[in-house]
N, CA, C and O atoms as a DFTB+ gen file, in Angstrom:
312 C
 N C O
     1  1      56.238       4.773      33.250
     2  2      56.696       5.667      34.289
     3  2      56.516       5.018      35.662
     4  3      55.471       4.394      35.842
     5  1      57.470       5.098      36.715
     6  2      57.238       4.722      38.125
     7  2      56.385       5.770      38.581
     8  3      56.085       6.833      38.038
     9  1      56.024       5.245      39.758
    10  2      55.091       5.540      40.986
    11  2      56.248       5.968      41.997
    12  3      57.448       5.753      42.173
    13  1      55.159       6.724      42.584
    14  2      56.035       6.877      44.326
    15  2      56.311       5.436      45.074
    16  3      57.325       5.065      45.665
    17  1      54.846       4.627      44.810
    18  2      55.054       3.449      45.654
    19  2      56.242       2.594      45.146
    20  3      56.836       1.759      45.829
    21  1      56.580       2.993      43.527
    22  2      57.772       2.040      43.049
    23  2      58.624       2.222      43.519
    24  3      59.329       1.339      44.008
    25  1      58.943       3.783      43.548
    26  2      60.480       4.796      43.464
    27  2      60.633       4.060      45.409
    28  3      61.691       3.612      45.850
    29  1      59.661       4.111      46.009
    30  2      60.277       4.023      47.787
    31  2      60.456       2.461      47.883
    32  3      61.044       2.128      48.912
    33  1      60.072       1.380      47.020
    34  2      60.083       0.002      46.844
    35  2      61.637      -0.148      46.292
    36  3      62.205      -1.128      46.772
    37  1      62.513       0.722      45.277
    38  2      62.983       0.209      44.788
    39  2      64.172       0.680      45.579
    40  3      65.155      -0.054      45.678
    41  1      64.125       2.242      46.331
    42  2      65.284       2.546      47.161
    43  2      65.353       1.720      47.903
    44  3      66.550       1.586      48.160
    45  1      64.518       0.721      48.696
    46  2      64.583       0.008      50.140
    47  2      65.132      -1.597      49.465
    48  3      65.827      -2.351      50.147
    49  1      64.659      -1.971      47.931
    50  2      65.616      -2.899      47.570
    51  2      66.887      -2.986      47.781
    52  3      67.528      -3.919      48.264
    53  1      67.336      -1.664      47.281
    54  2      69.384      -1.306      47.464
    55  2      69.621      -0.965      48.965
    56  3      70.661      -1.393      49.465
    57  1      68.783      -0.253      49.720
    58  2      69.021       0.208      50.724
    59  2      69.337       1.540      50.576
    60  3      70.223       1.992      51.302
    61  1      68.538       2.586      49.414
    62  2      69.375       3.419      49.383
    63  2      68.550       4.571      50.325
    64  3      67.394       4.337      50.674
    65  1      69.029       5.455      50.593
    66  2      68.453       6.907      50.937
    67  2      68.170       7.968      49.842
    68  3      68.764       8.155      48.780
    69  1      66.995       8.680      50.435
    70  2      66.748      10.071      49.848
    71  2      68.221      10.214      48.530
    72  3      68.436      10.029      47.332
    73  1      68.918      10.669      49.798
    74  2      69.970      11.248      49.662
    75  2      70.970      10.383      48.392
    76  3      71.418      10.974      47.410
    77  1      71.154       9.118      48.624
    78  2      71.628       8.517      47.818
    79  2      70.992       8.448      46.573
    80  3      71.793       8.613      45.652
    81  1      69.830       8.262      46.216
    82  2      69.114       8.616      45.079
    83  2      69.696       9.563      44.477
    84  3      70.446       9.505      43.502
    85  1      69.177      10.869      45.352
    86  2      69.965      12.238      44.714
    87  2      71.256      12.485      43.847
    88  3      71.426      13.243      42.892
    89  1      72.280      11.440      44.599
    90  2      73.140      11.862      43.964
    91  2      73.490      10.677      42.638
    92  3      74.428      10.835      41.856
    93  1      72.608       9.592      42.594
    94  2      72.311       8.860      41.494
    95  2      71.751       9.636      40.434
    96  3      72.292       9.428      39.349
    97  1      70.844      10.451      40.435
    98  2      70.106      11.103      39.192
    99  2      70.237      12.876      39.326
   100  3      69.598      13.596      38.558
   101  1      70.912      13.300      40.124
   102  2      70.752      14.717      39.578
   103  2      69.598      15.552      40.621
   104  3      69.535      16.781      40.652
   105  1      68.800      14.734      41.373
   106  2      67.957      15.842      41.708
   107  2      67.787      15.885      42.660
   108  3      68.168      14.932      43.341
   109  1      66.956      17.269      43.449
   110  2      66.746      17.209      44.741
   111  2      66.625      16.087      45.819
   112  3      66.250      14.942      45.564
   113  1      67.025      16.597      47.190
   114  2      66.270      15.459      47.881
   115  2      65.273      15.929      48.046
   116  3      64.576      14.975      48.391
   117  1      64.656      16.806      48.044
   118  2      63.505      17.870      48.220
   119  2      62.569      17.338      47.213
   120  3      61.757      16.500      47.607
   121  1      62.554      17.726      45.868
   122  2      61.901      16.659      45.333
   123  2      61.737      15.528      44.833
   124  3      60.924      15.319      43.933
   125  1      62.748      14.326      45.528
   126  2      62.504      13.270      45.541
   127  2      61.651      12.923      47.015
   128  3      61.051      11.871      47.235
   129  1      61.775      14.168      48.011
   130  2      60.596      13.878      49.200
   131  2      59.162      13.976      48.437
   132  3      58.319      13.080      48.397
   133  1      59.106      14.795      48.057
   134  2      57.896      15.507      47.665
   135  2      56.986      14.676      46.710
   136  3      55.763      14.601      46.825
   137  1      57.827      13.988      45.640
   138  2      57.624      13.119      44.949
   139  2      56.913      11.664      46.065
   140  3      55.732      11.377      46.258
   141  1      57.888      11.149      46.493
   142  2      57.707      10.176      47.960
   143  2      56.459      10.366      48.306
   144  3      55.769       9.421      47.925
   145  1      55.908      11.116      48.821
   146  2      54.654      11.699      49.667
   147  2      53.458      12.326      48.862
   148  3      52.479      12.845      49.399
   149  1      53.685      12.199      47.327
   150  2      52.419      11.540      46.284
   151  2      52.366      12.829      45.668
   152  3      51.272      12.940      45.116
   153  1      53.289      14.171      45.475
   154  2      53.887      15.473      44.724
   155  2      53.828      14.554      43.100
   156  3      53.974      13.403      42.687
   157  1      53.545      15.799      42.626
   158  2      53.974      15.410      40.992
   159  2      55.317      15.850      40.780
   160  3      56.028      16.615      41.430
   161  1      55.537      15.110      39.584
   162  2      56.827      15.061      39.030
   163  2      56.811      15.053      37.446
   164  3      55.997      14.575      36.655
   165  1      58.030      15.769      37.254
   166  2      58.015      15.938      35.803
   167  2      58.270      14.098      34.773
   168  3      58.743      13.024      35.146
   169  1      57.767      14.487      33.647
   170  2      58.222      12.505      32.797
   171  2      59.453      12.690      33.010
   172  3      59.949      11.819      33.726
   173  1      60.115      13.454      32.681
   174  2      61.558      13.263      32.534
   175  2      62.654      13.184      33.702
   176  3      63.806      12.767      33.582
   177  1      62.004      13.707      34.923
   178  2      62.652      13.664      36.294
   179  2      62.338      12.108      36.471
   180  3      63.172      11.319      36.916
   181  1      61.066      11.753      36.082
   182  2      60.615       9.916      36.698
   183  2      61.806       9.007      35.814
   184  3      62.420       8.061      36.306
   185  1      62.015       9.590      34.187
   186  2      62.436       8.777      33.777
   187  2      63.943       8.535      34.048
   188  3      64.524       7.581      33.531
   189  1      64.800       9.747      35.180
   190  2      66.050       9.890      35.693
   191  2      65.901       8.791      36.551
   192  3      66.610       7.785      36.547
   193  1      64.600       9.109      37.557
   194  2      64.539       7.646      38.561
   195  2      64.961       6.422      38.087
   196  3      65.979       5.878      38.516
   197  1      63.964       5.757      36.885
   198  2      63.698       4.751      36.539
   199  2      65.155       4.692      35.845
   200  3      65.558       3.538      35.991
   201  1      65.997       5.376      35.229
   202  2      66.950       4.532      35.051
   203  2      68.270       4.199      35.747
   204  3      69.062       3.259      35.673
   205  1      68.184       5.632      36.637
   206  2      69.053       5.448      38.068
   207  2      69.154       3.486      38.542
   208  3      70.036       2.626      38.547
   209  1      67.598       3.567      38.899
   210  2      67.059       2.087      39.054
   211  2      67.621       1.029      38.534
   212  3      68.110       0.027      39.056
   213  1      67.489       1.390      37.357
   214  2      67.779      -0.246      36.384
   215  2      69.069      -0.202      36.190
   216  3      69.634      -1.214      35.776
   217  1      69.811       1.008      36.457
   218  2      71.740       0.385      36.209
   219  2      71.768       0.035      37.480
   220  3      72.601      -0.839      37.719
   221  1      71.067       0.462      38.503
   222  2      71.419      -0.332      40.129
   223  2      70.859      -1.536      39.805
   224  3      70.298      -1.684      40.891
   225  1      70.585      -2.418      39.256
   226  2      69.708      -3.919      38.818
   227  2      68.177      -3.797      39.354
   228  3      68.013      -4.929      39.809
   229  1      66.958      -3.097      39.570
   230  2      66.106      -3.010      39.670
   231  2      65.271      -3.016      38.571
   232  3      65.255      -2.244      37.613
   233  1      64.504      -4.081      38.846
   234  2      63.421      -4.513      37.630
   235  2      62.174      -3.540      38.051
   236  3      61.985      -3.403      39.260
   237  1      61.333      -2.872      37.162
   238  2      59.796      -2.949      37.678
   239  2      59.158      -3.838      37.118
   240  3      59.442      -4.357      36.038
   241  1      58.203      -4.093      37.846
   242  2      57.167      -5.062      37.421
   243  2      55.388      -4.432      37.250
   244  3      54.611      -4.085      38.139
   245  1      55.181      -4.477      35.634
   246  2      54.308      -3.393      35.576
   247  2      52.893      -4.009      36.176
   248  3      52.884      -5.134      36.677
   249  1      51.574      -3.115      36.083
   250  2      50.477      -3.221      36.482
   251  2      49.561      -4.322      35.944
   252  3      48.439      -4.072      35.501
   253  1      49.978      -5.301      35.989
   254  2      49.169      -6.352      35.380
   255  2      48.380      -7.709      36.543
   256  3      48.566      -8.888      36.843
   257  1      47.509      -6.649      36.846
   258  2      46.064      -7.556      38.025
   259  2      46.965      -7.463      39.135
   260  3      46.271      -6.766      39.874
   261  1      48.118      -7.692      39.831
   262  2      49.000      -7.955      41.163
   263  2      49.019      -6.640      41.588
   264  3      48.949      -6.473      42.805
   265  1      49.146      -5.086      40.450
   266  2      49.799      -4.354      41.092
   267  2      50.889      -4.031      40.495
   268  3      51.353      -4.978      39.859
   269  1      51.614      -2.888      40.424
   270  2      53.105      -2.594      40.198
   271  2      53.720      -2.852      41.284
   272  3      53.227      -3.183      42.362
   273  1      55.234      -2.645      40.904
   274  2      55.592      -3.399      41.554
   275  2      57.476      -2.860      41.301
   276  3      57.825      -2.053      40.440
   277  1      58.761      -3.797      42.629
   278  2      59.663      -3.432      41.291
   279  2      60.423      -4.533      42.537
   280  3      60.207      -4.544      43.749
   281  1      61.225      -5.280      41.843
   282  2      62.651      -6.174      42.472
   283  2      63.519      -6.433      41.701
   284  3      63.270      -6.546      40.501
   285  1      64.777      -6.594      42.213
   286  2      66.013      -6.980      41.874
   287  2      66.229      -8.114      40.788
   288  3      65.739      -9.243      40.830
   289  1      67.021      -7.616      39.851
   290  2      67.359      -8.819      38.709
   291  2      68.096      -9.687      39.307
   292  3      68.786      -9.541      40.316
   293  1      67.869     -10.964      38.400
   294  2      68.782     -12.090      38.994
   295  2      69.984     -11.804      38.320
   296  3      70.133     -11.408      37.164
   297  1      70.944     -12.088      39.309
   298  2      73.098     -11.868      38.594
   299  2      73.245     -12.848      37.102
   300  3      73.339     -14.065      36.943
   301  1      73.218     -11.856      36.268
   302  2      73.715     -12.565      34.426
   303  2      74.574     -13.794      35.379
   304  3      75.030     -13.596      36.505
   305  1      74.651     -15.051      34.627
   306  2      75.276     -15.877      35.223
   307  2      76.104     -16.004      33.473
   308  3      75.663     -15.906      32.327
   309  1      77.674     -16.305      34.151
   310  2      78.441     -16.045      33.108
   311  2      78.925     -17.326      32.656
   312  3      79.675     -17.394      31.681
């Protein structure tokens, strides 16, 4: 599951907004603020995030000693 610190890491990868999120997964911007600012969230609302994420090419990078984490895949080279 992502974090808040992932979910605001991975919008500022794309550049996206609140707002743009929102209309990537279905849900509030309300509680994607709320979420943002360390609110709980349901598994299944995180797991809308997280895959919103990964069809935009966003990797996470899990908790292993560095920290979580999340950046951009490199372009499939064809």
């Amino acid at each position: 599951m992502i974090d808040a610190i992932q979910c605001r890491a991975a919008r500022a990868l794309l550049d996206w907004t609140q707002q743009d999120l929102s209309g990537a997964t279905g849900l509030s911007k309300v509680t994607i603020r709320a979420f943002e600012k360390g609110g709980e969230m349901r598994d299944s609302n995180r797991t809308l995030l997280r895959l919103a994420f990964e069809k935009a090419g966003v990797e996470f990078i899990p908790q292993n000693g560095g920290g979580p984490g999340a950046r951009l895949r490199e372009p499939l080279v064809e």
